[in-house]
N, C-alpha and C positions, 0 to 999 in steps of 0.2 A: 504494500500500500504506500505510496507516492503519498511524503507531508510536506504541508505548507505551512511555513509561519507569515502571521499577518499584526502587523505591528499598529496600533489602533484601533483591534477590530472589534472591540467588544459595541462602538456605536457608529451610525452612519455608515460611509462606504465600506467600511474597514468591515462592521459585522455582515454587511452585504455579502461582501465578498466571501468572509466565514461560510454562509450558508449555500452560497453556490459551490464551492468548493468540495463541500460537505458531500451535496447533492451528486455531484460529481466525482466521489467517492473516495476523497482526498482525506485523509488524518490530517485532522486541524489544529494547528500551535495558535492559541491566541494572547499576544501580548497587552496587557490595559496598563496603566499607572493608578487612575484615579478613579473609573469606575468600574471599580469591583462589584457593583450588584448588576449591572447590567453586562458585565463579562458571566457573572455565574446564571446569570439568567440564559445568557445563549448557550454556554454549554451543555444546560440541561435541555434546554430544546435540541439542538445537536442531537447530544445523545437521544434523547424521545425521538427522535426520529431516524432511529436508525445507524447516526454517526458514529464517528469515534474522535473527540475532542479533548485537549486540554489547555488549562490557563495558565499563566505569566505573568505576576504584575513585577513589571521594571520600571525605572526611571532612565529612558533610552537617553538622556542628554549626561547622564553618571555611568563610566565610563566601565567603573566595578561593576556596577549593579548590570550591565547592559555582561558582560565577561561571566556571569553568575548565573546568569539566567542561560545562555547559551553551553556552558557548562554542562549546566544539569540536563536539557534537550539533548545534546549529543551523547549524556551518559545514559539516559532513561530512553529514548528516541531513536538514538541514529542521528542519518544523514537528512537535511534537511533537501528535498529537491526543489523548490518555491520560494522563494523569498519576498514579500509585497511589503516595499516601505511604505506604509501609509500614514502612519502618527504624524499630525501635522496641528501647528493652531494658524489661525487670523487674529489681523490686528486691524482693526477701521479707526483710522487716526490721522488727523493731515499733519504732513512731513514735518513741517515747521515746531509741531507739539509734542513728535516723538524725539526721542533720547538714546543715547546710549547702551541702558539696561533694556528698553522694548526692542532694539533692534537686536540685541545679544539673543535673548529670551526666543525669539522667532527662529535665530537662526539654527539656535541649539537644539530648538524638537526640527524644525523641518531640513538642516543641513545635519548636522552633527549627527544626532542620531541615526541618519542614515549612511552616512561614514560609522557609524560604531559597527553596526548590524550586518550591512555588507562586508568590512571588514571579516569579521567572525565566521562569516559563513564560506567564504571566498576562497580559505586555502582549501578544504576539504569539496568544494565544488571543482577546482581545479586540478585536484587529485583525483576525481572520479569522471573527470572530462565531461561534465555535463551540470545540469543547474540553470534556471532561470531566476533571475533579478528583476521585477517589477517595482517600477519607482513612481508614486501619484504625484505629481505634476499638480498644475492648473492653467490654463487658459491664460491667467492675467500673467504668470511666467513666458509667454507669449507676447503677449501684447500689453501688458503692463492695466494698473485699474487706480483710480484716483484714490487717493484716504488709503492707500494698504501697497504703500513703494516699499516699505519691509516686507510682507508676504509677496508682493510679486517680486523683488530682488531675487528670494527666500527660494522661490520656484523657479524662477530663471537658473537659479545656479544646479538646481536639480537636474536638469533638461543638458545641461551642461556637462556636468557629474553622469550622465546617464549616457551622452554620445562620447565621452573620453574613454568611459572604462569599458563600454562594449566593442571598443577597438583594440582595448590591450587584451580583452580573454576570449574575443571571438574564436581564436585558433585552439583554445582548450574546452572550444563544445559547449560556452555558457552565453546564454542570452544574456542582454542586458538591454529594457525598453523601457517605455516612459509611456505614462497615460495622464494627459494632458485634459480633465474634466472642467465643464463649463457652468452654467449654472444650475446644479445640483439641490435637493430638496437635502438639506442635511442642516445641522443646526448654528451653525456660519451666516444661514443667511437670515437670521435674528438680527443680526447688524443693521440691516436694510429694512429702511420703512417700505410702507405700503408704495408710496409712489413711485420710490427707486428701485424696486420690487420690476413695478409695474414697468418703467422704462428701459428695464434690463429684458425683457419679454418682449418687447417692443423691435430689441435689434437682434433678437433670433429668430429664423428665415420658420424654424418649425412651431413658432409662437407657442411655447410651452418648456415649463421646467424640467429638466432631467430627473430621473430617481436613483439611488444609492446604485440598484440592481442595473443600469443602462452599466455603470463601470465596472461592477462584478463579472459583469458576462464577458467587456471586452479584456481583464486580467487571467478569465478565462481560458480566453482562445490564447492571449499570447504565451499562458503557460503549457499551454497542448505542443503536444509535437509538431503537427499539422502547422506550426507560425515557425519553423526552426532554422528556418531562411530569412525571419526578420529578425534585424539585432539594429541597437541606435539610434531607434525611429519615437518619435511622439505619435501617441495616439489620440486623436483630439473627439472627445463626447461631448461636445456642444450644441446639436442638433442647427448646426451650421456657420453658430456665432464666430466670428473670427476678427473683430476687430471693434 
């Protein structure tokens, strides 16, 4: 049985993707930090349905804790064949009012922690000449979004981090891609009032929100064999939005 670890997944994309995964017949690693009820809530659905699940709470931006957690997967576990950076936060803040500590704080769940996790899993994907790397992106990594130049930096450098390294281990049989989600039903966009809500819907071509499950599916495919000729690419689920 083929596992995946999914680093966020206990809410939003991250537990999406858990449950496709799942469905799909994968042994689920699910990493949380801070909501452990809602991490223990989906493993017991997992299991009730069939699965075979377990949980992780780390602090992926603590370099130990991220080393400890990984530890014990490889002791209890195995080989990890999946790996989906998701742990990310948002910052809605204009430039001018953000600081030092908020741009740290961004960069630490949505860069670092995926430099720890990749790290850790990386030599033993390389020894076994296979391995896929999924890194969640965003759209405004892309094209950049007003009030949030720290998370779009934050993703841009992911998208980055994502085409350098899938050229240094493409020859050792490991994927490495990027899924670049657009505006997503997930709880981010609590930020956004009703009207900018509303005008974000306005400039997508399929006039409607994405759901958790639109990037589930596409983390999916890229973790199928059937994608094993795409390496370095962004995959963009914005139901057309592109600028």
């Amino acid at each position: 049985m083929k596992k995946v670890l999914i680093t966020g997944g206990a809410k939003g994309i991250g537990a999406a993707c858990c449950r496709a995964f799942s469905n799909a017949g994968y042994f689920v690693l699910i990493n949380y930090f801070k909501s452990k009820k809602e991490a223990e809530k989906l493993k017991e659905e997992i299991i009730k349905n069939g699965g075979v699940c377990e949980i992780f709470c780390a602090d992926l931006t603590n370099f130990e804790e991220t080393e400890k957690m990984f530890l014990k997967i490889e002791k209890e576990f195995g080989f990890v064949d999946v790996l989906i950076n998701n742990a990310a936060v948002s910052q809605y803040k204009l430039f001018s009012d953000s600081n030092l500590k908020d741009w740290k704080n961004v960069f630490n769940v949505n860069l670092f922690a995926m430099f720890f996790c990749t790290k850790k899993v990386l030599a033993s994907m390389i020894k076994q000449k296979r391995g896929k790397i999924i890194n969640i992106s965003s759209i405004w990594g892309e094209v950049g979004a007003s009030f949030e130049v720290a998370y779009s930096s934050s993703k841009a450098a992911v998208i980055g981090f994502t085409k350098a390294l899938a050229k240094e281990v493409a020859l050792s049989g490991i994927n490495v891609n990027c899924i670049a989600p657009g505006v997503i039903k997930t709880d981010m966009l609590k930020e956004l009032n009703e009207k900018e809500l509303n005008e974000l819907i306005k400039k997508i071509p399929s006039e409607k929100i994405g759901v958790p499950e639109d990037v589930a599916n596409a983390a999916l495919f890229l973790a199928d064999e059937k994608s094993s000729y795409i390496n370095g690419e962004v995959l963009n689920i914005g139901g057309g939005f592109c600028k």
